[in-house]
N, C-alpha and C positions, 0 to 999 in steps of 0.2 A: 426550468432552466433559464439563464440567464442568455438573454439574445445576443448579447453581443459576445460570448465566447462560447458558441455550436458548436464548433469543430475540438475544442480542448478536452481532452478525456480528463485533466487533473481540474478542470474548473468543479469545484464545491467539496474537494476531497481536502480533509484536510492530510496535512504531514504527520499527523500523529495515525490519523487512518490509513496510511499507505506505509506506514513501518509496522503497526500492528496486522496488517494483511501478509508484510513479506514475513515476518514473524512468523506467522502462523503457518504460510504454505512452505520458508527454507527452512524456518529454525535458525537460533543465534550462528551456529556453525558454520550451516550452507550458506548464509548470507554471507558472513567473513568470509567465507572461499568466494566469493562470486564479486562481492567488493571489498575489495581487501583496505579497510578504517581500522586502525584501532577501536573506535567504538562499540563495534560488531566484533572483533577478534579476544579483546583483555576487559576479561568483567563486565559483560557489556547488559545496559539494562534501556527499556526505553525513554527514560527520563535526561541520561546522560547520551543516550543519540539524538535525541531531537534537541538536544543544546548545542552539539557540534554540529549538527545538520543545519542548523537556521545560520550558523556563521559561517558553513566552507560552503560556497556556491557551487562549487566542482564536486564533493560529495554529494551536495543535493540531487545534484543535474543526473548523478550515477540512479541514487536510489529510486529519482521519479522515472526516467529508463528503465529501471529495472522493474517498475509498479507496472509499466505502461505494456512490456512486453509481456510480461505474467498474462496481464488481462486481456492484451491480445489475444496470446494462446489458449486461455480459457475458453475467450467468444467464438474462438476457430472451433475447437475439440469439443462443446458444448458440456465442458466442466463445469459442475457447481450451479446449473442453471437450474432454476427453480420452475416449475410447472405455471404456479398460477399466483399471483400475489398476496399474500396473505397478511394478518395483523401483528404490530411487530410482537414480539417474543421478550418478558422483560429480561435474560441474559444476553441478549445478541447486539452486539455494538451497532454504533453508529453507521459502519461500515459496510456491515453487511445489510442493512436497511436502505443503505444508496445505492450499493449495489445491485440490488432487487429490482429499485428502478420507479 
């Protein structure tokens, strides 16, 4: 990890890994309920959110919020936490191999 941002839970995550995480855990659905974008509510794919996301600062600000609580909650409740580190897996994204740690 990069020393001059410890404290940042988004430093090396990129934006496409933290829409395909909220993806995975709300579903196109629950996100549009939770942040109400058109991108997430009408025909919504992750190629035409991460275009409007890199241009509305104010949607970003939501969805990285919304990456950061998730994870919180996770690290509280000891969701999704893996035993012991293991070698990556070739179907398992980026994501989940940084996640691991």
């Amino acid at each position: 990890m990069d020393s001059s941002q410890p404290n940042n839970p988004l430093h090396g995550i990129t934006l496409k890994a933290i829409l395909e995480y909220l993806v995975a855990e709300y579903g196109w659905e629950r996100l549009g309920d939770r942040i109400q974008i058109g991108c997430f509510q009408n025909d919504p794919s992750i190629s035409s959110s991460l275009k409007f996301l890199r241009k509305t600062d104010w949607a970003r600000t939501k969805v990285e919020r919304l990456y950061v609580n998730s994870i919180s909650y996770d690290q509280r409740k000891g969701k999704k936490s893996v035993a012991a580190p293991s070698a990556p897996k070739p179907t398992e994204s980026v994501w989940d191999r940084a996640r691991r740690g």
